[in-house]
C-alpha positions as CSV (number, residue, x, y, z in Angstrom):
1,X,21.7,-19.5,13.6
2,X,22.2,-23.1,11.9
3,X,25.3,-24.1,9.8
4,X,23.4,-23.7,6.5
5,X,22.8,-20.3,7.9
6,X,26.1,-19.2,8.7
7,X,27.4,-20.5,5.3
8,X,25.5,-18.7,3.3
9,X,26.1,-15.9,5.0
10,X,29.8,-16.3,4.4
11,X,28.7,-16.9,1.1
12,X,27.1,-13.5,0.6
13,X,29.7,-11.5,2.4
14,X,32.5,-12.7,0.1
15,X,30.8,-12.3,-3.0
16,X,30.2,-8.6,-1.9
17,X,33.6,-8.4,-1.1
18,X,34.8,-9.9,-4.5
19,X,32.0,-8.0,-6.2
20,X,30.9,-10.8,-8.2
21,X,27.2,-12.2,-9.4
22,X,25.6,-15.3,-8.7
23,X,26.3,-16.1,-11.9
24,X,29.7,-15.2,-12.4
25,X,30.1,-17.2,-9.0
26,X,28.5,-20.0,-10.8
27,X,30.5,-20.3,-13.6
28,X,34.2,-19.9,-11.4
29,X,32.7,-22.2,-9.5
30,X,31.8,-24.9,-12.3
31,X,28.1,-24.9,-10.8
32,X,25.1,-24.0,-11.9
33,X,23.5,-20.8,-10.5
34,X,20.5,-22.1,-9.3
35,X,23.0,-24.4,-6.6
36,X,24.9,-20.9,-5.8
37,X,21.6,-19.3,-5.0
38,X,20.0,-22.2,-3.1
39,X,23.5,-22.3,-0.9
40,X,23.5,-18.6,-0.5
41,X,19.7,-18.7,0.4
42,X,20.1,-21.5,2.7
43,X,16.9,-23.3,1.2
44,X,19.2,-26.5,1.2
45,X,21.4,-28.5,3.0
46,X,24.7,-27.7,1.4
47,X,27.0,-30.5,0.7
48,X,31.0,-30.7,1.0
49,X,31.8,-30.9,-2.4
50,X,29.5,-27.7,-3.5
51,X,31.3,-25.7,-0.2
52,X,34.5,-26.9,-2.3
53,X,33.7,-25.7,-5.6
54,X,32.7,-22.4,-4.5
55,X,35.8,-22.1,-2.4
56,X,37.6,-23.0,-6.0
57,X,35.3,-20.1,-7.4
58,X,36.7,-17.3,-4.6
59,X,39.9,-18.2,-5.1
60,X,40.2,-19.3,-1.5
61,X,40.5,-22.8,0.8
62,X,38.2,-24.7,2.7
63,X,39.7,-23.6,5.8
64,X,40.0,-19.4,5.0
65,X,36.3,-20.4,3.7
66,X,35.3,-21.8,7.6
67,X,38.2,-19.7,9.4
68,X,35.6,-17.0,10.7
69,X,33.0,-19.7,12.1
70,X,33.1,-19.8,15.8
């Protein structure tokens, strides 16, 4: 599994665990949904500053947001 892969898989799991949409994700995150999807999809390399924004959007830091990668 690459890096793109394991994000959006940390991606998915804490928007389960939150229970919040794509879209709802989007808009805590200031981004637009299609850039949530593509990250949570993996389709894209995913840059810094979106990992950032979505980490705004949970609530949590970079590092709780990478703290389960190996």
């Amino acid at each position: 599994m690459d890096i793109n892969e394991k994000i959006a898989q940390r991606i998915k799991q804490l928007r389960a665990d939150k229970g919040l949409t794509a879209e709802k994700l989007a808009w805590y995150s200031e981004l637009s949904k299609s850039c949530v999807t593509y990250a949570e999809k993996a389709q894209r390399d995913v840059k810094m500053s979106t990992i950032e924004s979505i980490c705004k959007g949970f609530g949590i830091s970079v590092a709780e947001f990478f703290s389960v990668f190996e």
